[in-house]
One Martini backbone bead per residue (centre of mass of N, CA, C, O) as a GRO file, in nm:
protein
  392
    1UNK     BB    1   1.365   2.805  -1.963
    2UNK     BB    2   1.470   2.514  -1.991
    3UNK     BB    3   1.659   2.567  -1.690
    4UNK     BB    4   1.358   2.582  -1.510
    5UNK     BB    5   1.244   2.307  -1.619
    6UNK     BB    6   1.489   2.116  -1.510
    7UNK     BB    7   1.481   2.181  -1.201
    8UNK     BB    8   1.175   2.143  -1.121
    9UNK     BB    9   1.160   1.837  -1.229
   10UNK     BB   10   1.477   1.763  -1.022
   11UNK     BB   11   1.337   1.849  -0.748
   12UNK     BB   12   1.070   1.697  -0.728
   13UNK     BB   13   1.211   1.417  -0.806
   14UNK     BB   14   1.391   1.437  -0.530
   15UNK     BB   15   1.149   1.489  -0.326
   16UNK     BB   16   0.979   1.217  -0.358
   17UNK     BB   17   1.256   1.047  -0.321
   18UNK     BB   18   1.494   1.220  -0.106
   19UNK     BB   19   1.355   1.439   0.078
   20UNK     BB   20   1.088   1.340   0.178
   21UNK     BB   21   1.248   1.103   0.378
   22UNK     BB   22   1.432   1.337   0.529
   23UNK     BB   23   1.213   1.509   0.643
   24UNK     BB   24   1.101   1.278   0.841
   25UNK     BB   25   1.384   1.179   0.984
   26UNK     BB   26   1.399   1.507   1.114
   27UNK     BB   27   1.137   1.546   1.261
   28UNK     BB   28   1.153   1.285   1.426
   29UNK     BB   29   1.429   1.379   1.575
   30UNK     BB   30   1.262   1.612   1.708
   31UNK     BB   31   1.025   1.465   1.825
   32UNK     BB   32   1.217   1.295   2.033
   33UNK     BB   33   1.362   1.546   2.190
   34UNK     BB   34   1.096   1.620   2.323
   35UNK     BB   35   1.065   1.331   2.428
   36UNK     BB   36   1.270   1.359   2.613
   37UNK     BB   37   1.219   1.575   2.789
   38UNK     BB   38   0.944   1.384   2.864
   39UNK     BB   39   0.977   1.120   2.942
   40UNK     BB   40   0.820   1.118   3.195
   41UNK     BB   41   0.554   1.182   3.146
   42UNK     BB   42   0.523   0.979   2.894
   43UNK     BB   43   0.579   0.713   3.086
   44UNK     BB   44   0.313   0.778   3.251
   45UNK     BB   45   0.109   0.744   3.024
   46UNK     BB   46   0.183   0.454   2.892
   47UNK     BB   47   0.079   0.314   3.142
   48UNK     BB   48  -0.211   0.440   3.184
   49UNK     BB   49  -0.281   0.305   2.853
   50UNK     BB   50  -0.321   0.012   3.009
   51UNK     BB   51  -0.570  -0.139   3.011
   52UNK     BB   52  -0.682  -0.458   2.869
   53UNK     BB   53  -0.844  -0.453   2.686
   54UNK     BB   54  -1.062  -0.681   2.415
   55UNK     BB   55  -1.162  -0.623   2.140
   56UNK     BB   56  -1.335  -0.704   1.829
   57UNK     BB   57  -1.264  -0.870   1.535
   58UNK     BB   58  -1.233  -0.878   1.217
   59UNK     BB   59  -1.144  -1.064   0.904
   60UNK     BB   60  -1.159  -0.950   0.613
   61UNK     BB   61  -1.257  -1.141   0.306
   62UNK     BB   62  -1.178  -1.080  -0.040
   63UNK     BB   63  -1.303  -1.337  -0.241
   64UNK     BB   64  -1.201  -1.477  -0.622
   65UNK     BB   65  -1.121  -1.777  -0.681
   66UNK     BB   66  -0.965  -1.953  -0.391
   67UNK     BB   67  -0.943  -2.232  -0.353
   68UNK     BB   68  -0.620  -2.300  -0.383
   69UNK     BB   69  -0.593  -2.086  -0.052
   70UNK     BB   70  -0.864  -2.080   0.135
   71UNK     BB   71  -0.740  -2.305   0.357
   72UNK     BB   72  -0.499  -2.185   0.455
   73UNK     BB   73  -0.620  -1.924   0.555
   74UNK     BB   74  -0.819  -2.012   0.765
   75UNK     BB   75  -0.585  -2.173   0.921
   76UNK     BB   76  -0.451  -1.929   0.982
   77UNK     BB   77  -0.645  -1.706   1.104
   78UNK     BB   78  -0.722  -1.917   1.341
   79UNK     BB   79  -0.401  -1.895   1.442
   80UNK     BB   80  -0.446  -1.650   1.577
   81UNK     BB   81  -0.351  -1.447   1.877
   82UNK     BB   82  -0.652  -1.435   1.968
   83UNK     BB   83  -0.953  -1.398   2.127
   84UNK     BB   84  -1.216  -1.626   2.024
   85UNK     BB   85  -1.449  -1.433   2.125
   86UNK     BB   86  -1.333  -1.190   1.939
   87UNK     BB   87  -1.324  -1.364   1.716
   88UNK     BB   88  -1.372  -1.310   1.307
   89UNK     BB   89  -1.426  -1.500   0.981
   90UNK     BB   90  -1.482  -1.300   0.659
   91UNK     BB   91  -1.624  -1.406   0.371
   92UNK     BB   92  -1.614  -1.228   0.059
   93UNK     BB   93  -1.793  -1.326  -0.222
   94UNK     BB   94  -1.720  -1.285  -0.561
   95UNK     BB   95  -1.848  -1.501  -0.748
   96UNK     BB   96  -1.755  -1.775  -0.707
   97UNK     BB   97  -1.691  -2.106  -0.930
   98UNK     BB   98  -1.437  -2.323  -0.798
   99UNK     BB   99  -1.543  -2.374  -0.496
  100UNK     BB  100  -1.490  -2.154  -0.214
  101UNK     BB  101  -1.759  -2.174  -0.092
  102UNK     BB  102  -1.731  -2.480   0.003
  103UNK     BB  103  -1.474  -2.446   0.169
  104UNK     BB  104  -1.602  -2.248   0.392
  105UNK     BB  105  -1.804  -2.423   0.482
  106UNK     BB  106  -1.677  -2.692   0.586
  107UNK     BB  107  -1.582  -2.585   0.824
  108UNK     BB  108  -1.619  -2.599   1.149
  109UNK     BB  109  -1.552  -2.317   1.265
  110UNK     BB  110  -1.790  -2.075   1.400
  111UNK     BB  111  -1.649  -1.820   1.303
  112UNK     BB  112  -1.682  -1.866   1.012
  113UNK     BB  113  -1.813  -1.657   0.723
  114UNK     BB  114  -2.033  -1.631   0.501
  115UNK     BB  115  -2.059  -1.406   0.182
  116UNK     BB  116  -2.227  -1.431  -0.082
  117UNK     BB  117  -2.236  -1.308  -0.430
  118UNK     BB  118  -2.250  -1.150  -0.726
  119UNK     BB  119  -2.054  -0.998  -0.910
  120UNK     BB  120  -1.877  -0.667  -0.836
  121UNK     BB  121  -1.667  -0.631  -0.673
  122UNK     BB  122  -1.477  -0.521  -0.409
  123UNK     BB  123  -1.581  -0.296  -0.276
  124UNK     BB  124  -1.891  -0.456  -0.268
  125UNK     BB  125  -1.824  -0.630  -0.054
  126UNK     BB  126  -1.695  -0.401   0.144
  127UNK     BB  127  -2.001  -0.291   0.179
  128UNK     BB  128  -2.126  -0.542   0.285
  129UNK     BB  129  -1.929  -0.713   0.523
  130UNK     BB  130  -1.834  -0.437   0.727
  131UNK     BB  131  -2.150  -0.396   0.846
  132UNK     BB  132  -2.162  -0.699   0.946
  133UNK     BB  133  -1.955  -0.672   1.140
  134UNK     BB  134  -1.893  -0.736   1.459
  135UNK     BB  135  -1.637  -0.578   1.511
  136UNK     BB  136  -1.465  -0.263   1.611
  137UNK     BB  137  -1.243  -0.400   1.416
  138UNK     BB  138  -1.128  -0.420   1.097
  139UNK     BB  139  -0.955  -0.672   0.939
  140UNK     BB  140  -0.774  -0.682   0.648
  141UNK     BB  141  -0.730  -0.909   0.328
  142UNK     BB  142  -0.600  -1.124   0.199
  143UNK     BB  143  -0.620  -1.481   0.066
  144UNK     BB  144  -0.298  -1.447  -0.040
  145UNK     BB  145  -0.219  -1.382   0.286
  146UNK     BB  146  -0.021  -1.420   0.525
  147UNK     BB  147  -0.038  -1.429   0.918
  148UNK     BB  148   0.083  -1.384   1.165
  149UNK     BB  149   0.005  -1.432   1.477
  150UNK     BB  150   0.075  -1.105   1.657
  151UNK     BB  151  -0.067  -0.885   1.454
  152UNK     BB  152  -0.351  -0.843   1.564
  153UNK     BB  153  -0.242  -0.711   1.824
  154UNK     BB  154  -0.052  -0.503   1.711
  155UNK     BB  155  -0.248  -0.335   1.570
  156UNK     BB  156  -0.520  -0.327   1.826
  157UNK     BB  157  -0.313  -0.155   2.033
  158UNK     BB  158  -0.365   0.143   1.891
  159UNK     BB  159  -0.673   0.177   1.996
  160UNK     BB  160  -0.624   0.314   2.264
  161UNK     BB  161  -0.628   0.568   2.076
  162UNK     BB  162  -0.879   0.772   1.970
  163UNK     BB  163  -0.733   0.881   1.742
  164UNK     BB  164  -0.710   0.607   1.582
  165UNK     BB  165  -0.832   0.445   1.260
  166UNK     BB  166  -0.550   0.333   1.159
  167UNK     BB  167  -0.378   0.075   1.057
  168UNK     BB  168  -0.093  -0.076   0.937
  169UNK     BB  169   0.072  -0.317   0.796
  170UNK     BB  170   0.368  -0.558   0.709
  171UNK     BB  171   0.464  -0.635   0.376
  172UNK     BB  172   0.617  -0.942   0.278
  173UNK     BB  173   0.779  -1.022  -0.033
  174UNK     BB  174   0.788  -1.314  -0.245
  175UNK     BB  175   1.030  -1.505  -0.452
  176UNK     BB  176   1.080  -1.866  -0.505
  177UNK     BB  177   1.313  -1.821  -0.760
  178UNK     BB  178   1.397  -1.499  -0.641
  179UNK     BB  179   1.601  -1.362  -0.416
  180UNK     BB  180   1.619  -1.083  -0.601
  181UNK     BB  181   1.360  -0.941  -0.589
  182UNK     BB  182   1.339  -0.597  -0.722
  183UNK     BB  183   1.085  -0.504  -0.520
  184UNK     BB  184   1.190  -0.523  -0.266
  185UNK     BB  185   1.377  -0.276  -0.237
  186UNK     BB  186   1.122  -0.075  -0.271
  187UNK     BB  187   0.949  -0.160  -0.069
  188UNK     BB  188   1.127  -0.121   0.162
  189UNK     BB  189   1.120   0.182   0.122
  190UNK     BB  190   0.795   0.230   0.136
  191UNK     BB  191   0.835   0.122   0.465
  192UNK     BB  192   1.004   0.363   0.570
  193UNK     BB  193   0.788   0.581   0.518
  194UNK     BB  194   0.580   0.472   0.674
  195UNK     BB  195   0.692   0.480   0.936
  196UNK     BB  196   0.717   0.783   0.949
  197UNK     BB  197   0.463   0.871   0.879
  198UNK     BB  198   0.346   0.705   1.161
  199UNK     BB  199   0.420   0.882   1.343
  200UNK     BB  200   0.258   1.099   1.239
  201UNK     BB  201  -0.036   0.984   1.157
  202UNK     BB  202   0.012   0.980   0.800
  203UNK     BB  203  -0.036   0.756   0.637
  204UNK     BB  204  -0.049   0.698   0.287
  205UNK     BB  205  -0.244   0.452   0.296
  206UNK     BB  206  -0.227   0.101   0.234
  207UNK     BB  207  -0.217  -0.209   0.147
  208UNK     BB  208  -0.427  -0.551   0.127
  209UNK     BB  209  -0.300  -0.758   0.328
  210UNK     BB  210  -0.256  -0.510   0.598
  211UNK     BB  211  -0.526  -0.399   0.807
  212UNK     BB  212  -0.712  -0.134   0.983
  213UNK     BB  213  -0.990  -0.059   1.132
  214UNK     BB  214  -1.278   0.134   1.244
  215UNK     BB  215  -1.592   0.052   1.166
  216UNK     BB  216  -1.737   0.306   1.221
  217UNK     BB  217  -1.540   0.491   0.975
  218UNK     BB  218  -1.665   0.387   0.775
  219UNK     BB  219  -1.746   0.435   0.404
  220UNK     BB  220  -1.887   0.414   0.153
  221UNK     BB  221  -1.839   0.328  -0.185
  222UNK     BB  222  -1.799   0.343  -0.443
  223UNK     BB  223  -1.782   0.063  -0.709
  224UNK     BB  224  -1.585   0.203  -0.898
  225UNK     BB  225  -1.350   0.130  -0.704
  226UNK     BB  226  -1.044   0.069  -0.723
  227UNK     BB  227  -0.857   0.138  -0.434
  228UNK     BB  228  -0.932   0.120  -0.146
  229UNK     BB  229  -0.659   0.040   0.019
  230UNK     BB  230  -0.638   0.395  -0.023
  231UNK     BB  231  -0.882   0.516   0.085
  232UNK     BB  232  -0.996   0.452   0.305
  233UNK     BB  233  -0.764   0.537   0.499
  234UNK     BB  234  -0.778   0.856   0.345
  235UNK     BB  235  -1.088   0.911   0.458
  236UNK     BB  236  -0.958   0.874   0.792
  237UNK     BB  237  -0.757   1.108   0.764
  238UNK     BB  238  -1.021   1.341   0.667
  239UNK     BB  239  -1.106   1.325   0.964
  240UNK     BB  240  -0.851   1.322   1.182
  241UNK     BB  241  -0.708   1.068   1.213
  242UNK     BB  242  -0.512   0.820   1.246
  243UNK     BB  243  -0.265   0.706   1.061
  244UNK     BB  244  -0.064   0.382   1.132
  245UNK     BB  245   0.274   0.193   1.185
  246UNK     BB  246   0.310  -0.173   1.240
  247UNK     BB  247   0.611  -0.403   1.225
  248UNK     BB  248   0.471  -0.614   1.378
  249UNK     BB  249   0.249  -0.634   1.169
  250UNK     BB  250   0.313  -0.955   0.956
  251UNK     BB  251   0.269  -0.998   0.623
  252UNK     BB  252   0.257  -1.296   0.319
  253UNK     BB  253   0.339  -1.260  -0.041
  254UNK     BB  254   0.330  -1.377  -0.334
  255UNK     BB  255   0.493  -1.314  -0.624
  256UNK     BB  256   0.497  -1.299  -0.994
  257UNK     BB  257   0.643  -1.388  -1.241
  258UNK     BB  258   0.422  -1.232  -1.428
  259UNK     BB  259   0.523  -0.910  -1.631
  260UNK     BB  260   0.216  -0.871  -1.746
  261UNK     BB  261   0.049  -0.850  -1.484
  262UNK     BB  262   0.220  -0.678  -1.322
  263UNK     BB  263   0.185  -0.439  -1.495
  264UNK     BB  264  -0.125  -0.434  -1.499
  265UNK     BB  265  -0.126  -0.361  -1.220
  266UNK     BB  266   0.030  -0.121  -1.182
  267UNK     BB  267  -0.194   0.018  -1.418
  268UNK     BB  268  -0.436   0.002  -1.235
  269UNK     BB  269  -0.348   0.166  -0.978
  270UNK     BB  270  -0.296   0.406  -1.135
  271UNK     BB  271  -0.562   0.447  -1.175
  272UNK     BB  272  -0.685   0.477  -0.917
  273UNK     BB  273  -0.554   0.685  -0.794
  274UNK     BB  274  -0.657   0.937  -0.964
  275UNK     BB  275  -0.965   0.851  -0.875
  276UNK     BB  276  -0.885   0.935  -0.576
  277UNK     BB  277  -0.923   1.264  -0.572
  278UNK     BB  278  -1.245   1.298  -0.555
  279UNK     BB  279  -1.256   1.169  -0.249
  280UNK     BB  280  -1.002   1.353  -0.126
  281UNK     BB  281  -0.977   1.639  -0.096
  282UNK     BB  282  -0.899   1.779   0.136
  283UNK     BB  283  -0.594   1.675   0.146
  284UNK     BB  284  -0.504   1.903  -0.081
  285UNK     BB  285  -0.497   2.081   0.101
  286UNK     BB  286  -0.352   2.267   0.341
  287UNK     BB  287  -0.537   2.243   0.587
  288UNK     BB  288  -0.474   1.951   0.662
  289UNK     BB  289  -0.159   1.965   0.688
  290UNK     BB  290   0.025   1.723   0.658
  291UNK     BB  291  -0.135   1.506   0.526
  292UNK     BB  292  -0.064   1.704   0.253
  293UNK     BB  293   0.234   1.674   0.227
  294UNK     BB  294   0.242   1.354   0.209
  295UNK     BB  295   0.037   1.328  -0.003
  296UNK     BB  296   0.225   1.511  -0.223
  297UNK     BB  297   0.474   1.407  -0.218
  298UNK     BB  298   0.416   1.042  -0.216
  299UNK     BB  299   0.231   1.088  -0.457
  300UNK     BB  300   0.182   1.287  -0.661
  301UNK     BB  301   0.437   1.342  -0.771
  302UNK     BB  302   0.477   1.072  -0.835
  303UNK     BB  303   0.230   1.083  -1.067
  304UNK     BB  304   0.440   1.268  -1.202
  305UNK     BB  305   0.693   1.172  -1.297
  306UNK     BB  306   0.699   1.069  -1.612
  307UNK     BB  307   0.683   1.405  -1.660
  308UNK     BB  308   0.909   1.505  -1.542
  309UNK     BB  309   1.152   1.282  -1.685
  310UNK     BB  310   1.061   1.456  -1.982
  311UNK     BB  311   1.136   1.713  -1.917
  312UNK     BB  312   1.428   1.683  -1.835
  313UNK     BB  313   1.523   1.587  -2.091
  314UNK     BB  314   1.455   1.741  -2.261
  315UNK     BB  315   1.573   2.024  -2.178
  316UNK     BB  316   1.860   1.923  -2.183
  317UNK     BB  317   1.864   1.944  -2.506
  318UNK     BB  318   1.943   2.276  -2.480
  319UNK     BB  319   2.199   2.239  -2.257
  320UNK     BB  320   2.474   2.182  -2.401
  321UNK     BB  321   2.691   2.420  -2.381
  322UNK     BB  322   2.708   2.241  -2.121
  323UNK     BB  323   2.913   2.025  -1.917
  324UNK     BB  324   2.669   1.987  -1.704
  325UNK     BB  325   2.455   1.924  -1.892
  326UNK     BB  326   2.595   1.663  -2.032
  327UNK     BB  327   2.596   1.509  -1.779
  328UNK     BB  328   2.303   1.500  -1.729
  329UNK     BB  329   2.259   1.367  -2.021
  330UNK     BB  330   2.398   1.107  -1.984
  331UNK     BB  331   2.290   0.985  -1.724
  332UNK     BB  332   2.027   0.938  -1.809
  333UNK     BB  333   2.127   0.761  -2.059
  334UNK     BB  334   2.257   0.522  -1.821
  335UNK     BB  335   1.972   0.452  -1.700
  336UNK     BB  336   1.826   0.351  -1.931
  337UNK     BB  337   2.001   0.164  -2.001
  338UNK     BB  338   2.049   0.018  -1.739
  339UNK     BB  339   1.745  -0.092  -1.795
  340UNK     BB  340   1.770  -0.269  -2.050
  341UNK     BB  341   1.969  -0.465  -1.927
  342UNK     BB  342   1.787  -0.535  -1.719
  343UNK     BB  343   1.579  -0.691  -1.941
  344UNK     BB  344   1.749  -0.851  -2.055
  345UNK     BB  345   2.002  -1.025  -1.870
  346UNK     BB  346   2.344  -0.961  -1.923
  347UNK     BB  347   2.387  -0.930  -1.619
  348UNK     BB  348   2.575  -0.975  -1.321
  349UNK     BB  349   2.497  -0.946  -1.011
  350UNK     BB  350   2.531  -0.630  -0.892
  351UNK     BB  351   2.469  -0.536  -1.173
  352UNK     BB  352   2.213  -0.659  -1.192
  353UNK     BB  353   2.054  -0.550  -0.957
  354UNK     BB  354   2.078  -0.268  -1.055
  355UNK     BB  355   1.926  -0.305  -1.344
  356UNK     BB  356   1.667  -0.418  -1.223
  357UNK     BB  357   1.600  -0.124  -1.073
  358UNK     BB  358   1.592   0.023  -1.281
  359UNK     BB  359   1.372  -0.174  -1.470
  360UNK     BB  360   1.133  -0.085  -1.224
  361UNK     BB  361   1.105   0.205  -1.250
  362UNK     BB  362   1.029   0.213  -1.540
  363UNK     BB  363   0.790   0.017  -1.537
  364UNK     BB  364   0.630   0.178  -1.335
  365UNK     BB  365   0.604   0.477  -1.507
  366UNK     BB  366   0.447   0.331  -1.752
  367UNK     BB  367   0.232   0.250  -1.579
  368UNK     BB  368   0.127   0.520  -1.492
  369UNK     BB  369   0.065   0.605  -1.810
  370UNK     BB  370  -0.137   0.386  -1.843
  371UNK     BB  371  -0.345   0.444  -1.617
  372UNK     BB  372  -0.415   0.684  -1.702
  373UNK     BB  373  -0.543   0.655  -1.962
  374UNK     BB  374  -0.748   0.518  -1.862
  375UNK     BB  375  -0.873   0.721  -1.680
  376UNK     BB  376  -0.958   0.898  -1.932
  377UNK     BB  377  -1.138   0.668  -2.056
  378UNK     BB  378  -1.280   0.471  -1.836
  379UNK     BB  379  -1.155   0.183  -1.862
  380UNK     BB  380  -1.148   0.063  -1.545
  381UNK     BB  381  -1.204  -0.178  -1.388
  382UNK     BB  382  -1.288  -0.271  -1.058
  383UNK     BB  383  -1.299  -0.569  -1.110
  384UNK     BB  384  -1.083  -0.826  -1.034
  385UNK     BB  385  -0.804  -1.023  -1.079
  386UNK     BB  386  -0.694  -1.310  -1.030
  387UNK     BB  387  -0.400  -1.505  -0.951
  388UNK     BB  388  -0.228  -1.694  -1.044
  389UNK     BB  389  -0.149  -1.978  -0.820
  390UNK     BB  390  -0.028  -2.227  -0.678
  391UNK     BB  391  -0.182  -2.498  -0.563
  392UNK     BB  392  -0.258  -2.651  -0.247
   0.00000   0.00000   0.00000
């Protein structure tokens, strides 16, 4: 029995982590071979897909207490490569205190508008703010996310096809003072998972510093929503749409220094995430197709990881008798010791950056673990907290 639970565990494991990229490659690489078969017929399509359209955009900003980069944002937004006519930057202010919507207002271009209301968390802005806003499109963003300028164009280019309901845009994470910091290598991977994901039209999830949605299909949310650009996305892939991934459509987040900060934020999303499984029920479901097999692999099993980790550990415990089973619990005790070290930070080099990589590994799967506690406690407040951040 011992030798079931570990290796359902260990399989498990591996597929949500290194089968399921796998299996992403090996499909691509058939619907490819497919595609070439069809390539004539398949580039006179893309050629007559060439409308030339211009739909109308909004840029929605939900912002809170962000005086100190909300200029910066503004002046981004406002330099972005789409036509001035057809575009507008909406913030929506959740009851900011330090001065935010006064720098709003003073803005001088006519795209910018602002909606203010009192504290109720990003949520509530974006069920307010998504419904009035003017354009067909909605492009979402954090306030302290800067946009490459053709990032706009190469996200609404894929609306020209009526099957797709959501975009989601490539964040590039950096940190000002850790050339090798560890999020990067994970990010790198997670980005890469969104790429085959969006080949088949079903990326799980989006970013919060840039995606699009058509505005149609917004649905308001619950306000008690922690992850919302989780949810929204999630919502038109169960109504039947493409959610794709554009990486030409690039935008940049300056990541925290504070590993306390840090931490906290991964263990709202995961808070988040358990709470969003009974918003999103059909994915759940076989009947869903492919997008239920990326849901399943990509999400859920990670939020089981830490538990899986656990049983392949204790199983381990048992099957000492085998010369085999000793080098996997050995394995895993040296996985952990240089999560540790990682910790400490008194290796250099490659081996820091390896044991670095180990302990963010590990504490993203504790971070799983307690925003699950939040969640069976309903302990997660929906509305978020500003990052500090240098002024302006």
């Amino acid at each position: 029995m011992a030798e079931v639970f570990f290796w359902c565990a260990a399989l498990l494991l591996l597929h949500t982590y290194f089968f399921y990229p796998l299996c992403l490659v090996a499909i691509d690489g058939v619907a490819q071979a497919f595609y070439n078969l069809r390539s004539t017929r398949a580039a006179k399509r893309e050629r007559e897909s060439k409308t030339g359209l211009v739909p109308s955009v909004s840029l929605v900003v939900a912002a809170y207490n962000e005086a100190s980069c909300i200029q910066q944002k503004l002046e981004n937004s406002l330099a972005l490569d789409y036509p001035a006519h057809r575009f507008e930057v909406l913030i929506g202010s959740d009851g900011s205190t330090d001065g935010t919507d006064e720098r709003v207002k003073q803005c001088p271009d006519t795209r910018v508008r602002l909606s203010a209301a009192a504290r109720a968390g990003k949520t509530t802005v974006l069920n307010r703010c998504i419904p009035m806003a003017m354009g067909d499109i909605i492009v979402l963003s954090d306030a302290n996310t800067m946009i490459e300028p053709e990032a706009i164009q190469a996200l609404v280019r894929h609306f020209e096809d009526p099957e797709v309901g959501a975009v989601c845009g490539k964040l590039r994470l950096y940190n000002p003072t850790k050339k090798d910091y560890e999020e990067s290598a994970y990010w790198n991977y997670e980005s890469l998972i969104k790429f085959y994901e969006g080949k088949r039209g079903s990326v799980v999830g989006a970013n919060g510093g840039l995606y699009a949605i058509r505005r149609t299909l917004f649905t308001q949310l619950p306000p008690s929503t922690i992850v919302d650009d989780f949810v929204i996305p999630l919502r038109i892939l169960e109504q039947g749409y493409k959610v794709v991934y554009e990486a030409e459509a690039v935008a940049h987040e300056e990541t925290t220094e504070d590993y306390g900060k840090e931490f906290g934020r991964r263990a709202r999303i995961a808070a988040g995430n358990f709470q969003s499984l009974k918003m999103v029920p059909g994915l759940l479901l076989p009947t869903a197709g492919f997008p239920a097999f990326a849901f399943w692999s990509h999400k859920l099993l990670r939020w089981c990881a830490p538990a899986l980790m656990a049983v392949a550990l204790l199983a381990n415990l048992f099957l000492l008798d085998s010369v085999f089973y000793r080098l996997t619990l050995f394995s895993q005790a040296m996985f952990y010791a240089l999560a540790y070290l990682g910790k400490a930070g008194v290796l250099k080099g490659t081996g820091k950056r390896i044991a670095s990589v180990a302990y963010y590994f590990v504490t993203m799967n504790l971070a799983i673990v307690v925003g699950f506690w939040r969640f069976l406690r309903n302990a997660q407040k929906a509305a978020w907290d500003r990052t500090a951040r240098p002024a302006a």
